[in-house]
N, C-alpha and C positions, 0 to 999 in steps of 0.2 A: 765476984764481979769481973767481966773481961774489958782485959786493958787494953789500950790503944796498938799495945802490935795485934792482940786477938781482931778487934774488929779490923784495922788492916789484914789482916790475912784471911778472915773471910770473903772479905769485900775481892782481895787479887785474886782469889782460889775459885771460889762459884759464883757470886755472881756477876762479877769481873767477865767470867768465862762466857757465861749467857747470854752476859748483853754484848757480846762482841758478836755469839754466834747467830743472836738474833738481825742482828745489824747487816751482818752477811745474806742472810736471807731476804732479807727487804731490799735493801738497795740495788741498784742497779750498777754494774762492770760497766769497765772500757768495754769491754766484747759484747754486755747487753745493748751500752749504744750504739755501735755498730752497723746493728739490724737494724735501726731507722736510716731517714734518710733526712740529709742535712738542706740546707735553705739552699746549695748550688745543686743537690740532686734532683729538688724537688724543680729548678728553674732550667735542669738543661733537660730534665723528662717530658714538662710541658710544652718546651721550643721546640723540641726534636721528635719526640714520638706521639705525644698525646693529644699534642697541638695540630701535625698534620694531619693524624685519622678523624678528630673532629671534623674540620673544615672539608675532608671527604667526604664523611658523612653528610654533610650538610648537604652537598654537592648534586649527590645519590637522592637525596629522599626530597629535598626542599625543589620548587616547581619555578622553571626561568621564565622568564616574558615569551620567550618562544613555545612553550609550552600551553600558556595562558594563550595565545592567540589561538589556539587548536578550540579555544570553549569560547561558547553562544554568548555576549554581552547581553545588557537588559534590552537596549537599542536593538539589538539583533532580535531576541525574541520578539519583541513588539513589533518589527519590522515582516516578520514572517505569521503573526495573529492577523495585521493589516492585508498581507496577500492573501492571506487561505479568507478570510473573509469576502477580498473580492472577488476571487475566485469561484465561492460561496453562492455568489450576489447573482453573477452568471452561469453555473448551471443550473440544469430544471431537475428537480423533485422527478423522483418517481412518479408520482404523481401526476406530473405537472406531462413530462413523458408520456405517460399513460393514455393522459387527457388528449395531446396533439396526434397519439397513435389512432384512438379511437376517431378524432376528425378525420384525417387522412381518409379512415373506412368510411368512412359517412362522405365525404364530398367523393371520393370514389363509385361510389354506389348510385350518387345522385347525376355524375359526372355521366358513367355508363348507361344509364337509363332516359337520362334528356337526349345523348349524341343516338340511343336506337331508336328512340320515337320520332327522332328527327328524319331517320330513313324508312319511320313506316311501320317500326317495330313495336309493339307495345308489350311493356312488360314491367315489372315490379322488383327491383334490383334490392337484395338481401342479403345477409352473410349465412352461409351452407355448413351446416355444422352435421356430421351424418355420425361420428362419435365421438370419445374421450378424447383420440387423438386427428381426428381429420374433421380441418375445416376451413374452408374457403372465405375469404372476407368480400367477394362480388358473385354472387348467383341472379343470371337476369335469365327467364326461360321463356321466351316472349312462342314458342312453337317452332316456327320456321328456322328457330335460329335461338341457340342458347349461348351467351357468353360468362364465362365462369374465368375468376384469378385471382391476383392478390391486388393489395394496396400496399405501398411503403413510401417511407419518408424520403428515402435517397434510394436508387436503383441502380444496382451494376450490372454485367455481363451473369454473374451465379443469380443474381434474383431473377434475372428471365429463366435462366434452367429450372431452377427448381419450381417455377411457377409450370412449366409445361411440364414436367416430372408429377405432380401431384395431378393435374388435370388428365394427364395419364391414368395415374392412378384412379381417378372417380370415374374414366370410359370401364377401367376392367370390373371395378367391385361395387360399383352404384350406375352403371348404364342405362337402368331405367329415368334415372335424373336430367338426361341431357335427346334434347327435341329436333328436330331438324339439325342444321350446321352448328356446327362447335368452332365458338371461336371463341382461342386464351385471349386473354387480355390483364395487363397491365397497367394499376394507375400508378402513379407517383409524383410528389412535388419536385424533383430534379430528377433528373435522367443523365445515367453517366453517359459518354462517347460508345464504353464498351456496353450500357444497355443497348443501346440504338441499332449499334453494331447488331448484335445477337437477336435482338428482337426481328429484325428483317429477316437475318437469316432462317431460323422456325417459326415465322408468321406468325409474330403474336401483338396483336391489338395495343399499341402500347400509348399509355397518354400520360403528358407529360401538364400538370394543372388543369390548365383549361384547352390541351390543343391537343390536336391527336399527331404525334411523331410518327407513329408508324400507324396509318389509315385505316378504320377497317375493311376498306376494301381489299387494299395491302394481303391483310392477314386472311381473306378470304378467298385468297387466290388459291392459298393451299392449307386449309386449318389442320393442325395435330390430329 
């Protein structure tokens, strides 16, 4: 049987020795702790460095009142549904366009054909379609005397040119169309300063609604 110094000196010899060198391994040193950091590390890291890049952060990415004023409130978008609406209200439809373009030709047509009957003239005033791309919106060929133009809703100095520019063109490539005297002519519901202008100068028929601004006798003095 072993006696009390055997199990002491087992006990100091091995496993004495193991559990000391297990001990070693598990625990942790002055020098393992160390490596951490203590409760004033951790409080002058956050004052000092990790606490001002935050707040920069924030600074950078997070959006000021100045900012938010650059963007459309609800007030504001509703405020701009309200004007494109009125805005809406007042202008015309293509359509609608369309429709006052075609009167214009139509009291034009009717406009030219009462003021030549009224001198004598009789004839049947019609829009002159000869192809795809030419056509006149007043053809009146009463014989003695043919007046051919346009109609428009507002008339400048360029819409008399071009109206005597195409009238041109219908003497060179359709000359059997046009009977006696040729006289252009021009309706429109306003007449600018520089229509009026222009019409006197190249004698062209010009009526303005219901009146004639430049007479046809005017434009008879000397037709295109």
């Amino acid at each position: 049987m072993a006696t009390k110094q055997d199990l002491e000196r087992f006990v100091t010899r091995e496993h004495f020795d193991a559990a000391i060198k297990e001990l070693k391994e598990t625990m942790a040193t002055k020098e393992d702790l160390r490596q951490f950091a203590t409760k004033e590390d951790l409080e002058r890291f956050v004052t000092r460095e990790h606490f001002d890049a935050v707040i920069k952060d924030l600074k950078e990415t997070m959006a000021t009142k100045e900012d938010l004023r650059q963007f459309a409130t609800k007030e504001d978008i509703e405020k701009l549904r309200s004007d494109m609406k009125r805005i809406e209200d007042k202008m015309a439809t293509k359509e609608q366009f369309e429709a006052i373009a075609i009167s214009v030709e139509d009291s034009g047509r009717d406009m030219v054909q009462y003021l030549l009957e009224q001198r004598g003239y009789r004839c049947v005033a019609e829009r002159l379609r000869l192809d795809a791309e030419y056509e006149l919106d007043i053809y009146c060929n009463a014989g003695a005397l043919t007046a051919v133009g346009e109609a428009k809703v507002r008339a400048g100095r360029r819409d008399v040119e071009r109206t005597v520019e195409r009238i041109r063109e219908l003497q060179r490539r359709w000359p059997e169309k046009i009977s006696g005297r040729l006289v252009p002519v021009l309706y429109t519901l306003v007449a600018e300063p520089s229509a009026v202008q222009r019409a006197k100068e190249l004698k062209v028929w010009l009526i303005e609604s219901k009146r004639e601004v430049v007479a046809l006798e005017e434009a008879l003095g000397a037709s295109a």
